[in-house]
C-alpha positions as CSV (number, residue, x, y, z in Angstrom):
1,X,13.1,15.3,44.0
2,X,12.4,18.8,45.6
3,X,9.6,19.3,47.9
4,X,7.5,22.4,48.9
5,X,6.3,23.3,52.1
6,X,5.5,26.3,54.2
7,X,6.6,27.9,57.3
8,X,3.5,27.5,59.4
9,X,5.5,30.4,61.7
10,X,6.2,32.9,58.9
11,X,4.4,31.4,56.0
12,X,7.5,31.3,54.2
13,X,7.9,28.5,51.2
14,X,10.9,26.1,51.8
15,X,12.7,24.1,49.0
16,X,14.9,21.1,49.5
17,X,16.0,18.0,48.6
18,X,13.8,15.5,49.8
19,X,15.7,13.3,52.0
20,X,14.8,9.9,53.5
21,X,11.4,9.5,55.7
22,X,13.5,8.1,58.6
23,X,15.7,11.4,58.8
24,X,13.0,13.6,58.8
25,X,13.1,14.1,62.7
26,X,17.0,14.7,62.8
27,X,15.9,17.9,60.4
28,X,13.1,20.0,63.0
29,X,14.7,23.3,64.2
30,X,15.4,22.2,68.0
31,X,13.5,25.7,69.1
32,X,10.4,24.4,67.1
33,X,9.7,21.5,68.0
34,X,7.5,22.6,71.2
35,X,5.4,26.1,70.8
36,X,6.2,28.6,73.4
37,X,4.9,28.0,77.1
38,X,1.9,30.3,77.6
39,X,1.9,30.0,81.8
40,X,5.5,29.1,82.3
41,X,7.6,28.6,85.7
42,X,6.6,31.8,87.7
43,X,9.5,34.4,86.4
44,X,10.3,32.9,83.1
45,X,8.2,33.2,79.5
46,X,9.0,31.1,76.4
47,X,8.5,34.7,74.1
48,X,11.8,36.5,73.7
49,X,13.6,38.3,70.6
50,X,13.9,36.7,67.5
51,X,16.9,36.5,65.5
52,X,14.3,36.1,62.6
53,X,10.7,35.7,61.6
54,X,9.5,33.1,64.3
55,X,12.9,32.4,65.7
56,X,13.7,32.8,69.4
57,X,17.5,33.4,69.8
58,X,17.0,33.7,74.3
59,X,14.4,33.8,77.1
60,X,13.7,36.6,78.4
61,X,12.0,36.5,81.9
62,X,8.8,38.4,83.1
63,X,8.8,41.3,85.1
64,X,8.6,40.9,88.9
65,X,4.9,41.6,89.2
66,X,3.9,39.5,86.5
67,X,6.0,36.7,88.2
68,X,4.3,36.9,91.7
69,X,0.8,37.2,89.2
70,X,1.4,33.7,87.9
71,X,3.0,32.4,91.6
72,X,-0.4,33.7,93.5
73,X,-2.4,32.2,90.1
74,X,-0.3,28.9,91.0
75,X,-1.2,28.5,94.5
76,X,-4.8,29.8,94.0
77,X,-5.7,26.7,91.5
78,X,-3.7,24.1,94.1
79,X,-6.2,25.6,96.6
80,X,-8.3,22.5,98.3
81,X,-12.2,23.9,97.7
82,X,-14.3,21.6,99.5
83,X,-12.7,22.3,102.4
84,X,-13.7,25.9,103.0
85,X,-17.3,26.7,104.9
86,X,-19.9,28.1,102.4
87,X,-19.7,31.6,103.4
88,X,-16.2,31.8,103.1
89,X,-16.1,29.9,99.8
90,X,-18.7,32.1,98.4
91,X,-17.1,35.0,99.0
92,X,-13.8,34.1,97.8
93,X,-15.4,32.7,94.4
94,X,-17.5,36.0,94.2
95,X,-13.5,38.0,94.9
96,X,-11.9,35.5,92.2
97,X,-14.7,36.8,89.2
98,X,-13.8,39.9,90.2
99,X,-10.5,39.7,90.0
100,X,-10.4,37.8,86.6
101,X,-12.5,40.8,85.3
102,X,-9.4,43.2,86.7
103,X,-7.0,40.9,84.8
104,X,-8.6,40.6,81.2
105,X,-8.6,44.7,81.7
106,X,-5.0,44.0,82.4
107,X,-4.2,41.8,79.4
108,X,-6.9,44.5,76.9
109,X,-3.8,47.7,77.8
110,X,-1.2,45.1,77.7
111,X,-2.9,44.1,74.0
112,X,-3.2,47.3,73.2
113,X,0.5,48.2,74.1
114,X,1.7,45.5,71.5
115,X,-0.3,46.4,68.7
116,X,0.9,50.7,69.7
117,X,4.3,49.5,69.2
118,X,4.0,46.8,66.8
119,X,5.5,44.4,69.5
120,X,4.4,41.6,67.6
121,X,7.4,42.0,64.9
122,X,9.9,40.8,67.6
123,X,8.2,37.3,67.7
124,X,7.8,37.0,64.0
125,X,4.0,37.7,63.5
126,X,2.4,39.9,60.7
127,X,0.2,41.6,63.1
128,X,-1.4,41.2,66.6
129,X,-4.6,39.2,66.2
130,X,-2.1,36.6,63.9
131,X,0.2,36.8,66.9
132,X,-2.4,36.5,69.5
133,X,-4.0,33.3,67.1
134,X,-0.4,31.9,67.5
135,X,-0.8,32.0,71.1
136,X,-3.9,29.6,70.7
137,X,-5.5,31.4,73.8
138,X,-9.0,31.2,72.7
139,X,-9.8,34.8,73.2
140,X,-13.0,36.2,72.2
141,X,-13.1,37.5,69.1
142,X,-13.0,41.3,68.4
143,X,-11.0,41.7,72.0
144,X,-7.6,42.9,69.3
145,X,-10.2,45.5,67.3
146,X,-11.7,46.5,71.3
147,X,-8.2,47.1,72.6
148,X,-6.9,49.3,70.0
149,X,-10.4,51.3,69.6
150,X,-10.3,51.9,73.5
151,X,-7.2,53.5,73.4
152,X,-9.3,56.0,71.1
153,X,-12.3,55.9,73.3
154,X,-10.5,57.3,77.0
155,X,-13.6,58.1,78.7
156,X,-15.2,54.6,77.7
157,X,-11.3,53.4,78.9
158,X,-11.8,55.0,82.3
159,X,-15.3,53.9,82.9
160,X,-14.0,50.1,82.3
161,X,-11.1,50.7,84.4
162,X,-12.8,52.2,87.4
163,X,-16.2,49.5,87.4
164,X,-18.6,51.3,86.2
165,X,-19.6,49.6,83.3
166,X,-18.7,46.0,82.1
167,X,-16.6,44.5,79.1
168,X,-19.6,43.4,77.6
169,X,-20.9,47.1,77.5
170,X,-17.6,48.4,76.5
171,X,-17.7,45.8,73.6
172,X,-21.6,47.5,72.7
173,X,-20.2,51.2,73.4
174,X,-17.3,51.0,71.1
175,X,-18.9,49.7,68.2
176,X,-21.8,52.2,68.2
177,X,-19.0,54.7,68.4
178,X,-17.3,53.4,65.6
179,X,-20.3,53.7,63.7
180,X,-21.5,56.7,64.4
181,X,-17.7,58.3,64.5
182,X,-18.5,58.2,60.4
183,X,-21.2,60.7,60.4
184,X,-20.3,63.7,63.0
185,X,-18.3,66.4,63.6
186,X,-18.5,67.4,59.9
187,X,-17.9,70.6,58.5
188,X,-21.4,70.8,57.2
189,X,-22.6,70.6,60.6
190,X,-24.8,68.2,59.7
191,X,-25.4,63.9,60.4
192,X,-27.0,61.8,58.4
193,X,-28.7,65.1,56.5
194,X,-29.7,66.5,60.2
195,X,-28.6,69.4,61.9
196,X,-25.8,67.7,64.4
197,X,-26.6,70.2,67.8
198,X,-30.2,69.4,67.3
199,X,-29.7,65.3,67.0
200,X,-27.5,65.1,70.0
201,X,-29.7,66.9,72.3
202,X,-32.8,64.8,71.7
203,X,-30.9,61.6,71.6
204,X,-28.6,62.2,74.9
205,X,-31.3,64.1,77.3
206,X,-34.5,62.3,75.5
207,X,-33.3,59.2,74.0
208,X,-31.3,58.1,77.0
209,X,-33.8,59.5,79.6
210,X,-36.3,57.5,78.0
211,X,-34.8,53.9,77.8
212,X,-32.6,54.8,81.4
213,X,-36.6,55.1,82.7
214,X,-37.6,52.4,80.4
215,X,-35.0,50.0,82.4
216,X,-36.7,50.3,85.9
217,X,-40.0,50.5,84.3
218,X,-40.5,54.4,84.9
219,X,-40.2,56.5,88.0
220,X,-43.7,58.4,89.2
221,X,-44.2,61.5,90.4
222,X,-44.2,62.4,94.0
223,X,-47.5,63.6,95.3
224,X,-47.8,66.3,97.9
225,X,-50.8,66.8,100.4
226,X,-52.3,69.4,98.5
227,X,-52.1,66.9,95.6
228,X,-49.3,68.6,93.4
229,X,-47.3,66.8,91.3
230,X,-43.7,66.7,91.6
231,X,-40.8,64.9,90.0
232,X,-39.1,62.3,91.9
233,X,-35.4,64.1,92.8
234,X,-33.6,61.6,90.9
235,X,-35.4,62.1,87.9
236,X,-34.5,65.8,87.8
237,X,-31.0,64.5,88.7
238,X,-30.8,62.3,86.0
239,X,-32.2,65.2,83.4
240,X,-29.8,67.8,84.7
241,X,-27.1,65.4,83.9
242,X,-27.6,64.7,80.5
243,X,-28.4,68.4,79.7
244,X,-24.9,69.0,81.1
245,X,-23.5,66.2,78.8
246,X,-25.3,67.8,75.9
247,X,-24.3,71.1,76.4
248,X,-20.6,70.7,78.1
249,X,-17.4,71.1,75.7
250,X,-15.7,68.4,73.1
251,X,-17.0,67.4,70.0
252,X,-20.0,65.4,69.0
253,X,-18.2,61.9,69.2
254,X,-17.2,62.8,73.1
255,X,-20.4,63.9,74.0
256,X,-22.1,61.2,72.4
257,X,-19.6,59.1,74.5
258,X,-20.2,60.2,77.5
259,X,-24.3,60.1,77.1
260,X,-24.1,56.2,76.3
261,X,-21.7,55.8,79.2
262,X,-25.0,57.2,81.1
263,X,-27.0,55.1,79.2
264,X,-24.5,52.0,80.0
265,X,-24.8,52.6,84.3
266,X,-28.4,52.2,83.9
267,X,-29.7,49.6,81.8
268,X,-29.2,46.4,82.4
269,X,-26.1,44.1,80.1
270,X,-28.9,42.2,78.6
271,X,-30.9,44.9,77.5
272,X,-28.4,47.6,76.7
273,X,-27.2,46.4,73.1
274,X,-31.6,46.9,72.1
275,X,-31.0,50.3,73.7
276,X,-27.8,51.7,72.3
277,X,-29.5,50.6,68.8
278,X,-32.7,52.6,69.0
279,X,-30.2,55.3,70.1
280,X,-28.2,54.8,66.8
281,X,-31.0,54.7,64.9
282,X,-32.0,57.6,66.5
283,X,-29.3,59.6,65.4
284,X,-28.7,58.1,61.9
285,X,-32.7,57.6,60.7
286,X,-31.5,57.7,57.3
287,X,-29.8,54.8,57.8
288,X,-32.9,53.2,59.1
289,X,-34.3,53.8,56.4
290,X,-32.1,52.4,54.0
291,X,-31.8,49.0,55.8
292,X,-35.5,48.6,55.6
293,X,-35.4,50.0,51.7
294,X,-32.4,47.3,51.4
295,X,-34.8,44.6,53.1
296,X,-37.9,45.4,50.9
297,X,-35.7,45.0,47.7
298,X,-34.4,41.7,49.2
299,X,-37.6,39.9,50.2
300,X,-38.3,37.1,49.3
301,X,-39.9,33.7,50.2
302,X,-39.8,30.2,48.3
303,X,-41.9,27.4,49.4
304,X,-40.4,24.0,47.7
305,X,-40.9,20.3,48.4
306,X,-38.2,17.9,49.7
307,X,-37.2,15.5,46.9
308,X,-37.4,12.6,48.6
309,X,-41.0,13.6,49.6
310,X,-40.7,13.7,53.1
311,X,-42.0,17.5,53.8
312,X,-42.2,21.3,52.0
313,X,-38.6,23.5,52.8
314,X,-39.7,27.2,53.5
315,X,-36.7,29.6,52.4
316,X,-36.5,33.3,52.1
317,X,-35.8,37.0,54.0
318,X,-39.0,39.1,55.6
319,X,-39.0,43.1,55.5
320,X,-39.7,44.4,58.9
321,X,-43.2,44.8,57.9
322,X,-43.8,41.0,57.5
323,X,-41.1,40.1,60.1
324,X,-43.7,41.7,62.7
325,X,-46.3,40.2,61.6
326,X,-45.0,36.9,61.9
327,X,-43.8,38.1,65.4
328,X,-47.0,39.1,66.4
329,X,-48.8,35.8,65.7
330,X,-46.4,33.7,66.4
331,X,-46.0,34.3,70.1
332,X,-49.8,34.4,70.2
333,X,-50.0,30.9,69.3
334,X,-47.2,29.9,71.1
335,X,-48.7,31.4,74.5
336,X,-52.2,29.0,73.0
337,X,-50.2,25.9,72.5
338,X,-51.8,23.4,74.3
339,X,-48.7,21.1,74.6
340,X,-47.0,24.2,76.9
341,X,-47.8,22.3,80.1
342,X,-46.0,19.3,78.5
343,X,-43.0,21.0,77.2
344,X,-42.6,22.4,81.4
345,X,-43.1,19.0,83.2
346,X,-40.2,17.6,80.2
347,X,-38.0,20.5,81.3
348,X,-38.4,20.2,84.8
349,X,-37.3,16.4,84.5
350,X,-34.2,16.8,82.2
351,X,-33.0,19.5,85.2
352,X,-33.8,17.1,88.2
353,X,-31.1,15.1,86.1
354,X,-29.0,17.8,85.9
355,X,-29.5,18.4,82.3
356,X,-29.9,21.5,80.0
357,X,-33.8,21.3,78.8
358,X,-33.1,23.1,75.7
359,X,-29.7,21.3,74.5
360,X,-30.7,20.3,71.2
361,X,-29.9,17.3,72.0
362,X,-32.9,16.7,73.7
363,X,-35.3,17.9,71.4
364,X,-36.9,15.5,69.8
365,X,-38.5,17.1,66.7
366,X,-35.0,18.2,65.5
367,X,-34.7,15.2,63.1
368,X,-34.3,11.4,63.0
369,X,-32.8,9.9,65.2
370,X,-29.4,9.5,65.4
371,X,-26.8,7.6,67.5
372,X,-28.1,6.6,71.1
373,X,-31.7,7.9,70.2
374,X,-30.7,11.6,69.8
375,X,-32.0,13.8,67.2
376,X,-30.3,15.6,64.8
377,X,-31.2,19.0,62.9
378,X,-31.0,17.8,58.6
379,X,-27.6,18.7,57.5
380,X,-26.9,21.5,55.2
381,X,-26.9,19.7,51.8
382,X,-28.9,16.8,52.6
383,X,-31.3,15.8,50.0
384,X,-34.4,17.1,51.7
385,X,-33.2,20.3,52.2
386,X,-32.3,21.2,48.4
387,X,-34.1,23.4,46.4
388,X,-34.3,24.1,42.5
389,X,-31.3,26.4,41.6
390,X,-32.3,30.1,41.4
391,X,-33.6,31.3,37.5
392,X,-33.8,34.9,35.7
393,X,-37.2,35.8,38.1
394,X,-35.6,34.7,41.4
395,X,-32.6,37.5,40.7
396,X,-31.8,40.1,44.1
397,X,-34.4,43.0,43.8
398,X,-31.6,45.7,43.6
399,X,-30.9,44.1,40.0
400,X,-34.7,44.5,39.6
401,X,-34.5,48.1,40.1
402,X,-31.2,48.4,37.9
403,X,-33.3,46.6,34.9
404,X,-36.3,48.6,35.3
405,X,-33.9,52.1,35.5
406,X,-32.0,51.0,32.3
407,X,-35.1,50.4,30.8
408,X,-37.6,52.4,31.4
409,X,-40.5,50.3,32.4
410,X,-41.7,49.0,35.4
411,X,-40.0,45.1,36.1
412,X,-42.6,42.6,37.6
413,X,-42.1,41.4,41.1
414,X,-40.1,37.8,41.0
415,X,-41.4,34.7,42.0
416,X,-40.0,34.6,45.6
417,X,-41.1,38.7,46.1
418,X,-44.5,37.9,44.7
419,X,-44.6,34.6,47.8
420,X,-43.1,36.8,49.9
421,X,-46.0,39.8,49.7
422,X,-49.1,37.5,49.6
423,X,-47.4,35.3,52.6
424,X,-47.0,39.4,54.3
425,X,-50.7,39.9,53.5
426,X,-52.1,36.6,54.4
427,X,-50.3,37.6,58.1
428,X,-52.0,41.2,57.8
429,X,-55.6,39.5,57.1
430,X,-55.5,37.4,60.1
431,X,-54.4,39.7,62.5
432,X,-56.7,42.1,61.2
433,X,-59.9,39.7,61.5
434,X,-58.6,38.4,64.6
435,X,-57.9,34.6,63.7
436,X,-54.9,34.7,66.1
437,X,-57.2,35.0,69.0
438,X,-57.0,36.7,71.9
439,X,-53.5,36.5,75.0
440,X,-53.7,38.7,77.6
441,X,-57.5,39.8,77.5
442,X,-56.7,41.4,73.9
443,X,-56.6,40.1,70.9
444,X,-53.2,39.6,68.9
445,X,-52.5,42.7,67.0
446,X,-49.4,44.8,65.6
447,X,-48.4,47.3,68.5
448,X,-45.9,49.9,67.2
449,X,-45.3,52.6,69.8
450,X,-44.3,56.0,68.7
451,X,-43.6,59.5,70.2
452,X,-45.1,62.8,69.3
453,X,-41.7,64.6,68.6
454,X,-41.2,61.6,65.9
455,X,-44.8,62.1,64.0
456,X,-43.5,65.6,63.7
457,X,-40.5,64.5,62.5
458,X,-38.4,66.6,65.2
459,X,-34.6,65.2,64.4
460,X,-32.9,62.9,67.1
461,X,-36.1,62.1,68.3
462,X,-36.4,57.9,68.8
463,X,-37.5,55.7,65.9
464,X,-41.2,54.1,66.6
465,X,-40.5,51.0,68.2
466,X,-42.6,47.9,66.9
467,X,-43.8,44.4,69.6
468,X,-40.7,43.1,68.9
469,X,-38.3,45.9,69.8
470,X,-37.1,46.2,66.5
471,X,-36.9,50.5,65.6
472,X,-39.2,51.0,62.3
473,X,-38.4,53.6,60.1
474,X,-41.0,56.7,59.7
475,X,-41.9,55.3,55.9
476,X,-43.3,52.1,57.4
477,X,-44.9,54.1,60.7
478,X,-47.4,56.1,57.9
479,X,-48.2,53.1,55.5
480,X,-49.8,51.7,59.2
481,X,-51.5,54.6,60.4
482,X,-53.8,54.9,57.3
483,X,-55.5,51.9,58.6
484,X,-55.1,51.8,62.6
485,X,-56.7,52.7,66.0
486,X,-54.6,54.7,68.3
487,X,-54.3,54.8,71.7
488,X,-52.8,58.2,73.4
489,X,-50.5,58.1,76.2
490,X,-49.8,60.6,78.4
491,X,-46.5,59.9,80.5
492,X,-44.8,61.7,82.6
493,X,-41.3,62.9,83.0
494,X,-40.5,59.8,84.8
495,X,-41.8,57.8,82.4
496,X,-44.9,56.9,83.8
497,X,-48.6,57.1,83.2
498,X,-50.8,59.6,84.8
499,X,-52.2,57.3,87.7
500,X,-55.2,55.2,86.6
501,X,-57.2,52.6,88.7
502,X,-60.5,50.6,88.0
503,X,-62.4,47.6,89.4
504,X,-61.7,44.8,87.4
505,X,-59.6,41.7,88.2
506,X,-56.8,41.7,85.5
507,X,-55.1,44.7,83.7
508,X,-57.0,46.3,80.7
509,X,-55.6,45.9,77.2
510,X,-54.8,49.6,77.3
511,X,-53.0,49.0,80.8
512,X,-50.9,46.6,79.2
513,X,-49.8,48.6,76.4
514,X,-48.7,51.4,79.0
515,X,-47.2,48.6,81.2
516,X,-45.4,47.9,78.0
517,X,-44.1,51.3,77.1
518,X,-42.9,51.8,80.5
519,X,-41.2,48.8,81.1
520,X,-39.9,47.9,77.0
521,X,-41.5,44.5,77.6
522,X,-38.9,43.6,79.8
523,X,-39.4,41.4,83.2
524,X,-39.1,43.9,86.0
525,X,-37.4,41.4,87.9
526,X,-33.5,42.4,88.7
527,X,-31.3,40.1,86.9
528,X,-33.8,38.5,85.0
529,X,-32.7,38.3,81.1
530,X,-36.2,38.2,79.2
531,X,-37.3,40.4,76.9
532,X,-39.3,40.6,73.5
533,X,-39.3,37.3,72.7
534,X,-41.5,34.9,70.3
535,X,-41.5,32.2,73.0
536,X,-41.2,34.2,76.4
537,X,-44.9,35.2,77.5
538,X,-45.6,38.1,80.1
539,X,-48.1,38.8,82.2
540,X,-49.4,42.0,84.3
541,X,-49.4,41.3,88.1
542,X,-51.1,43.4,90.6
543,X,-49.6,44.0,94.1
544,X,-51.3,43.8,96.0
545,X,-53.5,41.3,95.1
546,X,-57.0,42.4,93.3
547,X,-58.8,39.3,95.8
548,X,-57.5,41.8,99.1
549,X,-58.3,45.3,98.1
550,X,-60.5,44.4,94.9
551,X,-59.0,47.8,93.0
552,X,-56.3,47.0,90.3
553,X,-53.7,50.2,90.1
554,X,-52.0,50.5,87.3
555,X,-48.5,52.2,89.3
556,X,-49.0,49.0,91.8
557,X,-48.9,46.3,88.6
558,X,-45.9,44.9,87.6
559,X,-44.5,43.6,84.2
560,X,-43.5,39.7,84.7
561,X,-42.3,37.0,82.8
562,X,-44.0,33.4,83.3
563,X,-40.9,31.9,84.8
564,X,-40.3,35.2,87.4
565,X,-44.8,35.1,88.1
566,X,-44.5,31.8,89.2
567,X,-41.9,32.3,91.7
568,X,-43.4,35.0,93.0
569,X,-46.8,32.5,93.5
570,X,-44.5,29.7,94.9
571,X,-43.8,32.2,98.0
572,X,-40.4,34.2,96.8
573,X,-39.8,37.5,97.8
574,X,-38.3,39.3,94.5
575,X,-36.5,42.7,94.0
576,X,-37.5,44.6,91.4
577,X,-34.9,46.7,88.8
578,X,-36.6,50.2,91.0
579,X,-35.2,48.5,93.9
580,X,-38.3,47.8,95.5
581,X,-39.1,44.2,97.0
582,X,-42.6,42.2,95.7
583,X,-43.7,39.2,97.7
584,X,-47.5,36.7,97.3
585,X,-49.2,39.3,99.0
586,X,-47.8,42.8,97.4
587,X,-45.1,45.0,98.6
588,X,-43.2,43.5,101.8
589,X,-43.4,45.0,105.0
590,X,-41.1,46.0,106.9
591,X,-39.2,45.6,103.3
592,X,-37.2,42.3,102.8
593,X,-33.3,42.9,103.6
594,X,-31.3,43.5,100.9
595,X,-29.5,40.7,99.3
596,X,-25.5,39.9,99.7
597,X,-24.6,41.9,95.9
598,X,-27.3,44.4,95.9
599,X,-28.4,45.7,93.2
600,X,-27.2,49.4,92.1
601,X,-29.7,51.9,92.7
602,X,-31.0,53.6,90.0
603,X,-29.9,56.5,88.6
């Protein structure tokens, strides 16, 4: 009998003669039978050349540096940790993340060397992310593709290299880049049907002004004793900088490089992927506006019950229009729910025990119970989540279109588009009537914020942005206005609003939504990771407190999230991402010190 198998090294087929169970062992290539030693003795490494696909013929040892690398990486782990004082230990832990950052740098130019010069051939792998999956080393995905576009991104290269802006942003940086790379430098002298000079000069001295002022929640003017305005220093700074990027030589891809490296040394990690996509869509609206056509055609919504009877199964895809109106009134009645205080004291027992409150393990609506009590979401498949199979009206709406074009006639909406438009209306009607009620002194409504340059369609100019920070396209922007108040806001170059003060206790809804523009509806809290969110509620905090001067100023308020409010009322002193420090009773003075790993400055 002959028997097939493959090579799991080279994915070769082998043929032989199929000999007896028991000699089986007697038949494993000797230098196969372990895998290569990924940290071997310091000076030594299992890789070496191959007298064939997957076959090592010698060992050839590391380089000198590498070998004192893994001798210091050696001693470092048999280092006793409790022993060390707290300062001393903190410090080193603090030196070790940093070093470990310096070393996947290291290991990203030593990825990119092997896939360069196809290094990968001499071990007997296809290519480098099949030679790196042979090394089992559980790297994050995408770090193959990041290496090799880095070596086409040098300035993005040399910002990672020398600090000043984190893998993470590199990872966000490069992948714009690769997007946008597509549509400039044409010979047209156009992108994405704009002229190019024109887009990059709003987006890299507006568009990144903007959300770089957006990320410390604005910076006001300076006011002299005559009472003339001025703009703060760094402002201008920051302006003058951007016009130079705009302006300076290279072609569009380098310029637009080097503005989202300015973007990347001023907004924080968390927020920066939100940012670089407004910029995108800033640059490419056309784009935009073909995802949300794409969407439109796509909606759909089916509403079907469980066959074993236990409960309805709600299905489908929202355009952005609907998606925001679901937004909007769902985080209003999740700020309403009355079992919030419930959901806190639960949470604040699972951590005592040093659990995670939101491992779904602990939730206990996921499902029925499974082993030892815990929950467990309804598999994929199980019988209460199937649904009837699709039929002729339940077909993509891009078919639709192609039916009615072929046709001539105008093809009814299908089942799931017709749910999905009165389930988009029914949201419209009650946020119109105000059935959602009222969170924050102003009743749940769709906010969509949107500059003057892009009502006047001025290219590179930033896409309206809707509550939940999702960009809107300029279709969807004049379906809304024929039926909407406005509110004008006058801000200025820093980002602020002209300075406004009144009597009351608590911010005004029209404070809010400037307190919003300002700040992107991010906690102002340095560090502090919330943003638009359907569960994460923010308030408007004056400082100093309205019960001490009884005046409520709008540049002394301060956009908080629940969790970062009450610490501030449980006596912490916080810093702010404008580097100032907020205690109980208002700004600190003398200020608080600054903390161990300050925060940059802005700008």
């Amino acid at each position: 009998m002959t028997m097939l198998a493959v090579d799991a090294w080279s994915s070769r087929p082998l043929f032989w003669d199929a000999p007896d169970p028991s000699e089986w062992d007697e038949l494993l290539v000797p230098d196969r039978r372990e895998e290569p030693v990924r940290w071997a003795t310091p000076g030594v490494t299992g890789l070496g050349n191959s007298a064939g696909p997957g076959l090592v013929s010698e060992v050839v040892p590391v380089s000198p540096v590498v070998a004192r690398l893994q001798a210091a990486v050696q001693e470092l782990r048999a280092q006793e940790l409790g022993a060390q004082p707290g300062a001393q230990a903190l410090a080193d832990a603090r030196a070790v993340l940093l070093a470990g950052l310096d070393l996947r740098l290291a290991g990203l130019d030593r990825l990119a060397d092997v896939d360069r010069r196809a290094l990968h051939d001499l071990d007997g792998a296809t290519s480098t992310s099949s030679w790196v999956a042979r090394l089992d080393l559980d790297l994050p995905r995408g770090d193959v593709v990041l290496a090799r576009r880095l070596e086409r991104l040098p300035q993005v290269r040399a910002a990672l290299g020398s600090g000043q802006i984190t893998l993470g942003a590199a990872r966000v940086l490069q992948t714009a880049l690769a997007k946008a790379s597509r549509f400039l430098d044409r010979p047209d002298g156009l992108v994405d049907e704009q002229p190019q000079e024109a887009v990059l000069q709003a987006v890299i001295v507006d568009g990144v002004r903007q959300l770089a002022l957006q990320a410390v929640g604005g910076v006001p003017d300076l006011v002299g004793p005559d009472g003339e305005r001025q703009h703060d220093l760094r402002v201008v700074a920051l302006v003058d900088e951007l016009q130079t990027v705009a302006d300076g030589a290279g072609s569009g891809k380098e310029r637009l490089e080097r503005g989202l490296l300015v973007l990347a040394r001023q907004v924080p990690a968390v927020a920066l992927p939100g940012a670089v996509g407004l910029l995108m869509d800033a640059l490419l609206p056309q784009q935009l506006q073909d995802r949300a056509d794409r969407a439109y055609r796509d909606r759909c919504l089916s509403l079907t019950r469980n066959l074993d009877g236990s409960g309805w199964h709600l299905r489908g895809d929202l355009d952005l229009l609907a998606g925001e109106r679901l937004f909007v009134l769902l985080q209003s009645e999740a700020a309403r729910d009355d079992r919030n205080p419930d959901d806190t004291i639960a949470a604040q027992q699972l951590r005592a025990q040093g659990l995670d409150p939101h491992d779904p393990a602990h939730e206990g609506c996921l499902g029925p119970p499974g082993p030892a009590g815990i929950h467990r979401r309804p598999a994929r498949g199980d019988v209460g989540d199937r649904e009837a199979g699709p039929t002729v009206a339940d077909l993509p709406g891009d078919l639709h279109s192609m039916a009615a074009s072929l046709s001539g006639c105008a093809v009814p909406r299908s089942r799931r588009q017709r749910m999905h438009d009165a389930f988009s209306n029914l949201l419209g009607r009650a946020l119109d009537h105000g059935l959602a009620g009222t969170a924050g002194k102003a009743t749940a409504h769709l906010q969509v914020t949107v500059g003057l340059d892009t009502l006047h369609g001025a290219p590179g100019s930033l896409p309206a942005v809707a509550a939940s920070g999702s960009g809107l396209p300029g279709s969807i922007v004049e379906r809304l206005g024929c039926n909407s108040r406005l509110t004008r806001l006058l801000l200025s170059l820093g980002g602020k609003q002209l300075q406004h003060s009144h009597t009351g206790r608590t911010a005004t809804a029209a404070e809010r939504s400037a307190k919003a523009l300002e700040t992107g509806r991010r906690c102002q809290v340095a560090g502090c990771s919330r943003g638009p969110d359907v569960l994460t509620q923010t308030e408007v905090h004056p400082a100093p407190p309205w019960a001490e001067t009884g005046v409520t100023r709008h540049d002394d308020s301060v956009w908080l999230c629940t969790t970062s409010h009450d610490q501030l009322h449980h006596g912490h002193v916080l810093q702010l991402t404008d580097g100032r420090w907020l205690g109980p009773d208002g700004w600190p003075d003398p200020p608080a010190p600054p903390p161990l790993w300050p925060v940059a400055p802005p700008f």
